[in-house]
N, C-alpha and C positions, 0 to 999 in steps of 0.2 A: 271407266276413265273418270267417271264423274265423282264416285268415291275417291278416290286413289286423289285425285287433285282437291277434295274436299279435306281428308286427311292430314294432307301437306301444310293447306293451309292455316290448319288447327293445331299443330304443332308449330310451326312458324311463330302464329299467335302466343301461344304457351312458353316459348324460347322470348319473345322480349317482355314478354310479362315476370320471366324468371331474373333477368338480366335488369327490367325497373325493380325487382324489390331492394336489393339492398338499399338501393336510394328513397325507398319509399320508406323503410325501415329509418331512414336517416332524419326524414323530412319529421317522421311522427317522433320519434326520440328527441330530436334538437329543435323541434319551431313547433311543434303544434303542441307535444307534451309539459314543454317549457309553459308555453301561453296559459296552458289551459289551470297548470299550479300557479301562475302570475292571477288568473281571475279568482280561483279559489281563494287563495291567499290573502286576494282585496276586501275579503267577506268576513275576515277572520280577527281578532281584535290583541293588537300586540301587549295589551295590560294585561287581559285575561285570555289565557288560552283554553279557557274551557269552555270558550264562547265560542261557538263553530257558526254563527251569521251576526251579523251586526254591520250598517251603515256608516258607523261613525269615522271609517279614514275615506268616502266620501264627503261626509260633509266637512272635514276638517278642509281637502283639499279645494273645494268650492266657494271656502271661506277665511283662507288665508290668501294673501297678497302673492309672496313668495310662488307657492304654489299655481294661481291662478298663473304669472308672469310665465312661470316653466312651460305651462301647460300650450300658452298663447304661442311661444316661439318655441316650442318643438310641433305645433301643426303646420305655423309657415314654415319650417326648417323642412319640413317633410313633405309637404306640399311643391315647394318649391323646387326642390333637390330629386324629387321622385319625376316630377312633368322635365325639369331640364334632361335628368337623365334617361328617360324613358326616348325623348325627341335623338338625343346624341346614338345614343343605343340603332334606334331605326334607322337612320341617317345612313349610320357607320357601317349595320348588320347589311340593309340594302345595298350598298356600294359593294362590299365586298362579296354579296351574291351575283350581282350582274356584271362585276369584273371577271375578266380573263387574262391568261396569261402572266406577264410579267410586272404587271399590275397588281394583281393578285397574291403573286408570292411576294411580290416588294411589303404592300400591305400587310398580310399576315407576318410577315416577319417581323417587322417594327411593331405589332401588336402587340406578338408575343414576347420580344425583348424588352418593352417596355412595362411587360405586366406582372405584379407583384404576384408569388406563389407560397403558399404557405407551407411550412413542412420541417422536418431537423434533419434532412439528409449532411448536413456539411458536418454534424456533428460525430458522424458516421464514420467521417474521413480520418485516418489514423495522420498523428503528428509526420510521420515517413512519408507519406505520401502528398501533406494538404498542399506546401506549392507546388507543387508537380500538377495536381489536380487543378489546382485554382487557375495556372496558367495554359492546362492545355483546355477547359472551359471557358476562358478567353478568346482563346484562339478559334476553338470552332464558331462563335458567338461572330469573332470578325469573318472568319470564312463563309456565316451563314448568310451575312448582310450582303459581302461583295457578290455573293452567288444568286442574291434573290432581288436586291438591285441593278446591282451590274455598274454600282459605281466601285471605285476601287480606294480602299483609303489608309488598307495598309503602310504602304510606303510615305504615306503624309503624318505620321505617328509618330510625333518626339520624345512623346514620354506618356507611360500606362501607367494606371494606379489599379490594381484589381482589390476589389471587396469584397467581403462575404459577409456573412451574419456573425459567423466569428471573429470580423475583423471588429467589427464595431462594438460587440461585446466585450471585446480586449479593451479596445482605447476610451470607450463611451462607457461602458460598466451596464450599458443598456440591457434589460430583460431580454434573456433567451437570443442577443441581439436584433431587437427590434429598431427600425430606421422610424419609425411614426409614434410607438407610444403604446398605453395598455387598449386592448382591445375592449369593447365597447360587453355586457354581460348583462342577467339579469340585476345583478346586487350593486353592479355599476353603470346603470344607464344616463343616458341625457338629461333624463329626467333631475335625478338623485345629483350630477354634476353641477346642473347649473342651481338648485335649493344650495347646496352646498357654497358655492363658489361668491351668493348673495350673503348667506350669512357667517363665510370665516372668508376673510379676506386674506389670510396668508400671514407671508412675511415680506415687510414693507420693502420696496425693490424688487422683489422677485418675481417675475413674470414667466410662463410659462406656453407654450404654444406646440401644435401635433396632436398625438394621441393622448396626453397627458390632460387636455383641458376642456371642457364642455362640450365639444365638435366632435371628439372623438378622432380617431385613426384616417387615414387617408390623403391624398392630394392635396383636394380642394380645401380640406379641413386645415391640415398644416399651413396654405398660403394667406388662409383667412385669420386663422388664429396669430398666428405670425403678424400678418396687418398690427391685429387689435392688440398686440401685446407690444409694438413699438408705439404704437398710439398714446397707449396709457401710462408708458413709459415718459414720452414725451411731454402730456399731459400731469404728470406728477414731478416733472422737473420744471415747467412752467408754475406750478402752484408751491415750489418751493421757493424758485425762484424771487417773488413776489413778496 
């Protein structure tokens, strides 16, 4: 018996260690393989590339203005944005473990309806079918609310607008239709945005906010950036004003 349940348990083991690799595979491909060409890379000298170590885009970045400025506000940016979300995170994951019932499903559901998922399935959708599709993914969206609420809000619905990613790429001309802007890379980081955004200021009037602008993609980013680009707005119309 003591075999027999030692065996079980070592295949068990075996079975989610089979089921972590792809994601482990994923983890070493896209974050740690990335990083570890990002450190290399830093050692490497963009004049000469037969130079395979050399300091010098350390101390350029330790000794420029620009760069120093980058470096200072993406630690508080990450500092900041890592402890808020870490506390929201627990908060949130807690509640939702020691809920039950209909609390529970109310919860998870506005989570999930709420939560951005990335993917090109709409792109999949043949012209024949896409509003037929779009509207009955509506429909189950409302049916999932009244069902997991139990409030009802169908019949209080004057008028529906349904979106997709292809709607906004139609009328927005937006990337792959994205609602936030380009996504955040190694060749395009925080970093490289805000050096940049110091020394080409654009085109005069044109303000930009989302994914598009030092902050990168997201929520909080768009409402921030959005702020700081009426600000400067406002700002540049007062200094002409004068």
């Amino acid at each position: 018996m003591k075999n027999a349940s030692g065996g079980k348990k070592f295949t068990s083991r075996y079975t989610y260690l089979l089921v972590l690799l792809p994601f482990l595979i994923v983890v070493v491909l896209f974050e740690l393989l990335p990083l570890l060409m990002l450190i290399i890379d830093s050692f490497g000298s963009d004049a000469d590339k037969t130079v395979l170590f050399t300091l010098e885009n350390y101390k350029k970045i330790f000794s420029t203005l620009s760069y120093q400025t980058a470096i200072k506000n993406s630690i508080i940016i990450t500092i900041v944005s890592t402890v808020v979300g870490i506390v929201i995170a627990f908060l949130g994951a807690l509640a939702a473990h020691n809920s039950r019932g209909k609390f529970r499903n109310a919860f998870m559901t506005v989570l999930n309806m709420t939560s951005i998922f990335a993917g090109d399935e709409w792109s999949k959708v043949s012209v024949e079918d896409y509003h037929k599709t779009k509207i009955s993914f509506a429909e189950k969206m409302i049916d999932n609310f009244e069902k997991a609420t139990g409030v009802k809000i169908r019949d209080y619905i004057e008028e529906i607008e349904i979106s997709t990613p292809m709607t906004y790429a139609r009328y927005t001309d937006a990337p792959a239709g994205t609602i936030y802007g380009y996504e955040a890379s190694k060749e395009d980081g925080i970093v490289k945005r805000i050096v940049f955004d110091m020394i080409d200021k654009g085109i005069q009037g044109l303000y930009f906010a989302g994914g598009y602008t030092t902050r990168h993609m997201g929520y909080s980013p768009s409402y921030t950036t959005g702020d700081m680009a009426a600000k400067a707005a406002v700002l540049a119309m007062e200094k002409e004003a004068k």
